[in-house]
C-alpha positions in Angstrom: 98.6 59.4 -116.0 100.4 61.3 -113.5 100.7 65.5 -114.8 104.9 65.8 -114.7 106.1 69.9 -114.0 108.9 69.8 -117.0 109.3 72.8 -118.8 106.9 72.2 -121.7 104.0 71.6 -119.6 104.7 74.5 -117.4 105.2 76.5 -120.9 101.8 75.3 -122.1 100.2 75.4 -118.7 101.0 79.3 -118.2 99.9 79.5 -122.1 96.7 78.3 -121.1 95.7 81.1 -118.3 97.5 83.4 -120.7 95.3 82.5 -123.7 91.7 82.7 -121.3 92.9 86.5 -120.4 93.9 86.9 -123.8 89.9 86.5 -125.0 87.9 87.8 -122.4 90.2 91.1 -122.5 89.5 91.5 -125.9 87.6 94.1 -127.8 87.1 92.2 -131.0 85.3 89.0 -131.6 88.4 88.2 -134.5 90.4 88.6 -130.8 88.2 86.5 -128.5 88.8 83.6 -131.6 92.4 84.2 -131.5 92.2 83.6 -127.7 90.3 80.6 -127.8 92.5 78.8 -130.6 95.6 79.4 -128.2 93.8 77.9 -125.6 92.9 74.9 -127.8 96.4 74.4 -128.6 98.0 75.3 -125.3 95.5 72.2 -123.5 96.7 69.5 -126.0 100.1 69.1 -125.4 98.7 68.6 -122.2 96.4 65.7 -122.6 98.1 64.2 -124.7 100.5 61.2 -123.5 102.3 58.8 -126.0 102.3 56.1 -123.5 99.0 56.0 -123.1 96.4 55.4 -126.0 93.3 57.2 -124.2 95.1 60.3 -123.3 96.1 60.4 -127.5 92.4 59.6 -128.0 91.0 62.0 -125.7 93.2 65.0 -127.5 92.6 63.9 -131.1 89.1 64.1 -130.3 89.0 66.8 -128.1 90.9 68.4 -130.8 88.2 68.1 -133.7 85.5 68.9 -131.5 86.7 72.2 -130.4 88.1 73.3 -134.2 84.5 72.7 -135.5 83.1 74.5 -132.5 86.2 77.5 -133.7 84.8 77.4 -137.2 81.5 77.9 -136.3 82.4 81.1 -134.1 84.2 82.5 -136.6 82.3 81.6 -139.8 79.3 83.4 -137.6 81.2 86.5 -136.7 82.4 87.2 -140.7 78.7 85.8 -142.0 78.0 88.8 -139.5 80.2 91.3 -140.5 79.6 90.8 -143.9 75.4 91.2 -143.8 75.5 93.3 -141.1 78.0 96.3 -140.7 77.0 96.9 -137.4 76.5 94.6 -134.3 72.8 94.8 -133.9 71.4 92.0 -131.5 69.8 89.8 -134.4 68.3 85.8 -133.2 69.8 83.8 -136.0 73.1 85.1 -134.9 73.3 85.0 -131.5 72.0 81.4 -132.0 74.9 80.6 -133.9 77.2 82.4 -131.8 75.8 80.7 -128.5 75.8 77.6 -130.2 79.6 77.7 -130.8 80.6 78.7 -127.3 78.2 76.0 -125.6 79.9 73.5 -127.6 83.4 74.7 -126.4 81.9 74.6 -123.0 80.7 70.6 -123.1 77.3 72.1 -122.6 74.2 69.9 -123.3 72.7 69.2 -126.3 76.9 69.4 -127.7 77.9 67.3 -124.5 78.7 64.5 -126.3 82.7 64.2 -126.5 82.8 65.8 -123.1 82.0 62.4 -121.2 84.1 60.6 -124.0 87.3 63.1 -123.4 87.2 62.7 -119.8 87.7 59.2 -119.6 91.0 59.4 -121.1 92.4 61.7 -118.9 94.0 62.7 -115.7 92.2 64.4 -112.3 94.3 67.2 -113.0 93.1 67.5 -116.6 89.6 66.9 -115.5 89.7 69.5 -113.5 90.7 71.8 -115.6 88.7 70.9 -118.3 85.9 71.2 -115.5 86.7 74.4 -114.5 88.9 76.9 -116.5 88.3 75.8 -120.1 84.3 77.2 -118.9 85.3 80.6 -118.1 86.2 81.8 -121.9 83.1 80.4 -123.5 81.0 81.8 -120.7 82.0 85.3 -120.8 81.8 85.5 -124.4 78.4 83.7 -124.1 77.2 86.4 -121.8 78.3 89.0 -124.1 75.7 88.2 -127.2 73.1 85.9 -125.9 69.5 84.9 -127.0 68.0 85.1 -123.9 65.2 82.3 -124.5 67.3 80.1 -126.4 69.6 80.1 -123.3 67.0 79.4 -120.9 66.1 76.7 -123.0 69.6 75.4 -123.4 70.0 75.8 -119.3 66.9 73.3 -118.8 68.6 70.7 -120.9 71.3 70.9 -119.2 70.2 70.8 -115.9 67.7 67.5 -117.0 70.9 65.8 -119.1 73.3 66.1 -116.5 71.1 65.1 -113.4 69.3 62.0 -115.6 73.4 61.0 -117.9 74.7 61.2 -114.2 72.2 57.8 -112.8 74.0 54.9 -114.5 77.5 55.8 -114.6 79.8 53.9 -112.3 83.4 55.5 -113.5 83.8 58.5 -111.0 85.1 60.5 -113.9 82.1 60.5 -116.1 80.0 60.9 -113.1 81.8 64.5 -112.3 81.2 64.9 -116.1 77.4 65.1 -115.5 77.2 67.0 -112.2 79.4 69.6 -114.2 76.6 69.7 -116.8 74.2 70.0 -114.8 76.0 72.5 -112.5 76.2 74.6 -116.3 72.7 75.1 -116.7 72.8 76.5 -112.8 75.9 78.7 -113.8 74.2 80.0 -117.0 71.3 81.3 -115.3 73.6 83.2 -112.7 75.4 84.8 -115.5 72.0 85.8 -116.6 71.5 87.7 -113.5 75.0 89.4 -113.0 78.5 88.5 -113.8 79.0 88.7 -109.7 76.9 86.0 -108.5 78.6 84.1 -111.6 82.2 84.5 -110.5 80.5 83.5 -106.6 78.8 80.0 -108.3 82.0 79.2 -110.4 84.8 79.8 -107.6 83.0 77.8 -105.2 82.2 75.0 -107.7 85.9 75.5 -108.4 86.7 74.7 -105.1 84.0 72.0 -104.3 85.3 70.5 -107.5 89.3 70.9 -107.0 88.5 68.8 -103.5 87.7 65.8 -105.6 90.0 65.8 -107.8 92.8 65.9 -105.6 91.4 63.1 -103.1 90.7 61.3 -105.9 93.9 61.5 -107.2 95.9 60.9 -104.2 94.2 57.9 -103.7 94.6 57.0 -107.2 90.7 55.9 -107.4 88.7 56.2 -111.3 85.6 54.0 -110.4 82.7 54.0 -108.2 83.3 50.1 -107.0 87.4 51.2 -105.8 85.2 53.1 -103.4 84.2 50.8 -101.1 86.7 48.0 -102.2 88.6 50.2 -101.1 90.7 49.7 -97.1 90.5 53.6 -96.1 90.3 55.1 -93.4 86.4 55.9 -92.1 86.9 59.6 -91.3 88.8 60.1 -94.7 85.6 58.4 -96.6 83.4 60.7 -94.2 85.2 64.2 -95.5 85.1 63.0 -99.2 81.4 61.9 -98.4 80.9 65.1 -97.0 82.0 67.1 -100.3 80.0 64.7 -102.6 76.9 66.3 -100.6 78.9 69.9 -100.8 79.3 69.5 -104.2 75.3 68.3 -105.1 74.1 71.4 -103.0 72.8 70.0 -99.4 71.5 73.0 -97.4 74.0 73.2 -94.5 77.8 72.9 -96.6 78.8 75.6 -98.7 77.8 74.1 -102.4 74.1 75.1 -101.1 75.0 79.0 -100.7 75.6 79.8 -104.2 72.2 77.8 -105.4 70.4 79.3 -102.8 71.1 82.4 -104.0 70.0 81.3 -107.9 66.6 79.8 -106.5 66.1 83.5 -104.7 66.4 85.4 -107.9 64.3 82.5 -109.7 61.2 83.0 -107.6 61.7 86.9 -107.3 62.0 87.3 -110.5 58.3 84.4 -111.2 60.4 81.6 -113.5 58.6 79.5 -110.9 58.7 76.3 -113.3 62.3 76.7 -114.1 63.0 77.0 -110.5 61.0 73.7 -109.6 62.9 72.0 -112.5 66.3 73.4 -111.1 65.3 71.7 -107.7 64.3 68.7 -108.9 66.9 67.7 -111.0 69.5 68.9 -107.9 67.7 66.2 -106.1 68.4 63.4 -108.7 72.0 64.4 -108.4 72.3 64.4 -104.9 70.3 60.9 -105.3 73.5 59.2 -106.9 76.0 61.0 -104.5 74.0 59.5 -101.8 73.9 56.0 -103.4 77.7 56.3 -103.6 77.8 57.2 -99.9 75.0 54.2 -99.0 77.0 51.6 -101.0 80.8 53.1 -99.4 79.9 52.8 -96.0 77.1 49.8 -95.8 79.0 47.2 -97.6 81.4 45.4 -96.0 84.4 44.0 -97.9 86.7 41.7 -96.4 89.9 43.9 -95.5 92.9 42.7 -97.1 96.1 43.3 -95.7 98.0 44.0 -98.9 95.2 46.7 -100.0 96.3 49.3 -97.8 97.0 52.5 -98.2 99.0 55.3 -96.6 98.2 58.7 -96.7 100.7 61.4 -96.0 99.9 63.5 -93.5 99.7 66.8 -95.3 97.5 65.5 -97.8 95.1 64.0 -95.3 94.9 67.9 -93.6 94.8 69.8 -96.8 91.4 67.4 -97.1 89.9 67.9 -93.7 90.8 71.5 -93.9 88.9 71.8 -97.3 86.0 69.3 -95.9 86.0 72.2 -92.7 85.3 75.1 -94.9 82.4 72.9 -96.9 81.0 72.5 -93.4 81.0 75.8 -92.0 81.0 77.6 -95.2 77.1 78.2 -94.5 77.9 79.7 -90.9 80.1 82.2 -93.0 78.1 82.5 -95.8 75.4 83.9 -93.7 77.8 87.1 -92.5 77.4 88.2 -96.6 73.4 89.0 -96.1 74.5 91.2 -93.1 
């Protein structure tokens, strides 16, 4: 499962970056397509493993998901083209258009191969598919939107993801919703500028790139390896403490960009989509806490040959990270100044 640095990866791993600038440089829709298909074909190669039967699963299907969600962008932008010769804001249209990119994206209701993709593959993968396979299909969704069908769309993601996120106990899946539901958050900050979207995505970006790496190093997939687990209580504490980061508890630095969201919210009176917003943020923060509750109250028998040691430099890049979550708030205050 491990991501190997040979030359073909690195060749389709540079493709990939290439392939997002590629589309959100473009001054065509024909090139933001283009983009996206060499995206699509640039993250493949990289899922895909022959050892392992999941990883082929996981790009087959990851495969036909995103070709139908390509055929829909471009059958919209020629149906387009076609009726309309010039680029006029029309509903039906940007319906279909939005509807294309959101399924790109894994955004609810099109969500469902995202959980199914992710299980197959590696916290490296995950974490791009988390991360940088969004930033394509939300600038182009910012572009030509239907404004109440994407307030809509934000709401069901924000519900899906918080409610999906309850019974899952493979960490994976469980990452899976809280991106989800972190879309519908990142959707309405691209409503209000492209600024305070970039802000929200690098530090989900970050919050996100934290747990993928612990989790990786300490080779963990489910909830129950967790407290099994014979770790070290300070290194559970800074994972713990960007579980919280990551659902959006007021003093670490996952809060700042939300807080932010909820001001515009209520300044601008979407006082219903705003109570929503926070309540569903609760019901995530609900099963990072029951993680937390079950990690540290229950008390496994050690066993000797269960141990694990972690190299020094990864347990530091970790409490450096879980230091910045901490007094990311502290700092985050200077940008109000």
């Amino acid at each position: 499962m491990k991501f190997n640095l040979n030359s073909n990866n690195m060749f389709f791993f540079y493709m990939l970056i290439f392939s997002t600038l590629i589309s959100i440089s473009a001054n065509s829709w024909m090139g933001c397509w283009i983009g996206l298909e060499i995206n699509l074909l640039s993250f493949i190669p990289l899922i895909s493993n022959s050892n392992n039967l999941l990883a082929s699963e996981a790009a087959l299907k990851y495969f036909l998901t995103q070709s139908i969600a390509s055929i829909n962008f471009l059958f919209s932008i020629l149906l387009k083209m076609i009726l309309l010769k010039n680029f006029e804001i029309n509903n039906l249209f940007a319906i279909l258009i939005n509807s294309s990119m959101l399924m790109k994206m894994g955004s609810a209701p099109f969500h469902f191969w995202f959980p199914n993709i992710i299980e197959g593959l590696s916290w490296l993968n995950c974490f791009i598919l988390m991360t940088w396979q969004k930033i394509t299909p939300m600038i182009l969704l910012s572009y030509y939107m239907n404004k109440n069908f994407v307030i809509m769309i934000m709401l069901i993601n924000t519900i899906i993801g918080a409610i999906g996120g309850i019974n899952q106990t493979s960490l994976r899946k469980l990452l899976t919703f809280s991106s989800i539901n972190n879309l519908g958050w990142m959707m309405f900050s691209i409503l209000i500028s492209e600024n305070l979207w970039m802000l929200y995505f690098l530090t989900y970006s970050f919050l996100i790139s934290i747990m993928c790496f612990s989790f990786h190093m300490l080779n963990i997939y489910f909830i129950n390896q967790l407290f099994i687990f014979n770790m070290n209580f300070f290194m559970k504490l800074l994972i713990f403490i960007n579980f919280l980061s990551l659902g959006g508890l007021p003093p670490f630095l996952g809060f700042f960009p939300k807080w932010i969201v909820i001001n515009f919210m209520i300044m601008s009176k979407f006082y219903i989509i705003s109570f929503i917003f926070i309540m569903m943020s609760l019901i995530t923060l609900f099963f990072y806490i029951r993680i937390i509750y079950s990690c540290v109250l229950f008390n496994y028998l050690k066993l000797k040959w269960f141990n694990i040691f972690i190299k020094n430099n990864y347990f530091f890049f970790i409490l450096f990270n879980s230091l910045i979550s901490i007094s990311g708030m502290i700092l985050s205050t200077f940008y109000f100044i």
